[in-house]
C-alpha positions in Angstrom: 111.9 98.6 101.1 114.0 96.3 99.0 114.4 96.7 95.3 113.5 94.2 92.7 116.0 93.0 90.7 117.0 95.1 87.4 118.6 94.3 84.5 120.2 96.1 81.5 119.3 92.9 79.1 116.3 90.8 79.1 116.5 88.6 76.3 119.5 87.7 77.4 117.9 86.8 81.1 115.2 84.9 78.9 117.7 82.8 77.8 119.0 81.7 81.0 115.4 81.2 82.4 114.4 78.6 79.8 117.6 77.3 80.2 116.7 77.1 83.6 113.4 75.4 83.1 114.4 72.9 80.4 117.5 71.8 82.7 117.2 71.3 86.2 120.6 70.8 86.8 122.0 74.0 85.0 120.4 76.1 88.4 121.8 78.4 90.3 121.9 76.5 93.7 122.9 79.8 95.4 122.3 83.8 95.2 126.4 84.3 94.3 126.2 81.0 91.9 123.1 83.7 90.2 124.7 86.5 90.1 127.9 84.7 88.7 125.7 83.1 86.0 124.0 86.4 85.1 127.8 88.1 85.0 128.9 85.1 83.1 126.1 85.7 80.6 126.9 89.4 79.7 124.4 90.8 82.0 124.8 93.6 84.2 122.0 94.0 87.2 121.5 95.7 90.4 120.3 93.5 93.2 119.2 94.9 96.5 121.8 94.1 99.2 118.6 92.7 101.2 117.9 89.6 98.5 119.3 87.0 100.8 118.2 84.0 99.3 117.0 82.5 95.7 114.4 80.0 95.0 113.2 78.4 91.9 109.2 78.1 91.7 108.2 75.3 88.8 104.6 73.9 88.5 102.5 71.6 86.6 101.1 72.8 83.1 97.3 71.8 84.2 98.0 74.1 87.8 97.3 77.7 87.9 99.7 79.6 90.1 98.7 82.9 91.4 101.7 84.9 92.2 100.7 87.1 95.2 103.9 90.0 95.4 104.3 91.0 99.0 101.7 93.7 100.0 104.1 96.0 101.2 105.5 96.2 97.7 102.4 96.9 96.3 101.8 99.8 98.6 105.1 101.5 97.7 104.6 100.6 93.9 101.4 102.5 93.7 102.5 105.9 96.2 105.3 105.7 93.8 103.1 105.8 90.9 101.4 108.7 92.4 104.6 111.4 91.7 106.5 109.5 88.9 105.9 107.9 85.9 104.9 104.6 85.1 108.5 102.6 84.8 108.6 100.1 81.9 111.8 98.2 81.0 113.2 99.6 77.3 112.6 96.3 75.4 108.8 97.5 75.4 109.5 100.0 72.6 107.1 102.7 72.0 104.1 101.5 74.6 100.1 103.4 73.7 98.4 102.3 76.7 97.2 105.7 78.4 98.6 105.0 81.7 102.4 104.2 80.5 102.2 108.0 79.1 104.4 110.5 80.6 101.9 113.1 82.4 99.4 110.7 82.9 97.5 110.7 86.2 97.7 108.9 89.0 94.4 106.7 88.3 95.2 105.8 84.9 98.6 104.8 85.8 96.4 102.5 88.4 94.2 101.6 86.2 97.2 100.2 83.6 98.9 99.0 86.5 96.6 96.8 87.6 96.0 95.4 84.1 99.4 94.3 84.2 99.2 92.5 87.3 96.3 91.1 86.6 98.0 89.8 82.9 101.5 89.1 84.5 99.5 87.0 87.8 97.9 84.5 85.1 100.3 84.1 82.4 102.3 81.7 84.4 105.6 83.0 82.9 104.8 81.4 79.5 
């Protein structure tokens, strides 16, 4: 299964995707001119090997996008959930939701999950 891409600093990722958004032209046009620009940025990230290719999704502010993730993801997200802990990036602080708790069980770990899909699916990045 291949990995989503991690990285060690956000905000600074933030930057570069309203960058991104307010300037066409300022784009990556390939997967190395990305990872250059994220290395030229101060950011440090894993990519899976298996990320070939890069794409840039816009769309209109009066379209709702639903960003389906590849099932097969899904599936591996949630048996992961069921022996590890739910994985949140630092920047999230302190987070009191039940199922981001260390020790919580697997359904409440579903349960949050799919709250945040849900949230993340309709917020249209914005």
């Amino acid at each position: 299964m291949i990995r989503p891409l991690t990285v060690n600093n956000h905000a600074k990722l933030g930057v570069l995707v309203k960058k991104w958004s307010k300037d066409e032209t300022s784009r990556p046009k390939s997967l190395d001119e990305f990872k250059t620009a994220l290395a030229d940025a101060g950011i440090d990230f894993d990519l899976d090997p298996g990320i070939t290719s890069l794409s840039f999704r816009t769309h209109l502010p009066n379209e709702l996008v639903i960003r389906l993730p590849p099932a097969d993801m899904i599936t591996e997200h949630e048996q992961r959930l069921q022996s590890q802990g739910y994985n949140l990036p630092d920047f999230y602080g302190a987070v009191t939701a039940e199922g981001a708790q260390p020790g919580a069980s697997f359904e409440v770990k579903l349960d949050f999950d799919n709250a945040r899909t849900g949230d993340y699916t309709i917020a249209n990045c914005a």
